[in-house]
C-alpha positions, 0 to 999 in steps of 0.5 A: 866582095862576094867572091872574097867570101867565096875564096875564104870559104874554099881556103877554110875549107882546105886548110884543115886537111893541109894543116893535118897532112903537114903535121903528118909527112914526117911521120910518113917519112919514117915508114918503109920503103916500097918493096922493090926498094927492100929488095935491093939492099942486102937483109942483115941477119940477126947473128952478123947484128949481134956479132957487131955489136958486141965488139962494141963500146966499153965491155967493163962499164956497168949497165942496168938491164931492163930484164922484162924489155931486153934493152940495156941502160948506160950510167947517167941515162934517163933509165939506169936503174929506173925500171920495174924489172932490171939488174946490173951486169958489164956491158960485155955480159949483157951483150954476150947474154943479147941485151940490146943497148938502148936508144941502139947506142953502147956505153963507151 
């Protein structure tokens, strides 16, 4: 009986710190690639970003732009017309002024 004691004590005692690595590993799955991985992708400049996407989604809907993030909103999402700081413009003038879409989702 006493070793099952033993066994208890040394489970309970790991059990914490596995619980807290569990919970974390997907977070950790998230975070950059090492180095030598970065290197063999080829960087995305800014300007071939913007270029994209700003041939993207529908250019005439009307979207709420959060001035003091630079993110734009689509109608019907959570923050459309919901900020502090915003104004409404298509969505052709908000990329071509470099809003961002948020959520990296255009309006279609």
């Amino acid at each position: 009986m006493e070793q099952s004691g033993v066994l208890f004590a040394v489970m309970k005692s790991f059990a914490r710190p596995l619980l807290i690595l569990l919970l974390c590993l997907p977070l950790l799955a998230q975070t950059a690639p090492a180095p030598a991985a970065q290197s063999a992708v080829a960087p995305v400049s800014y300007s071939t970003a913007s270029a994209v996407q700003s041939t993207e989604g529908n250019p005439d809907v009307r979207v709420w732009v959060n001035t003091a993030t630079g993110v734009y909103h689509c109608p019907g999402s959570r923050w459309y017309g919901n900020t502090k700081q915003g104004e409404y413009m298509t969505q052709a003038e908000a990329q071509k002024k470099h809003y961002r879409p948020a959520y990296g989702k255009v309006c279609r």
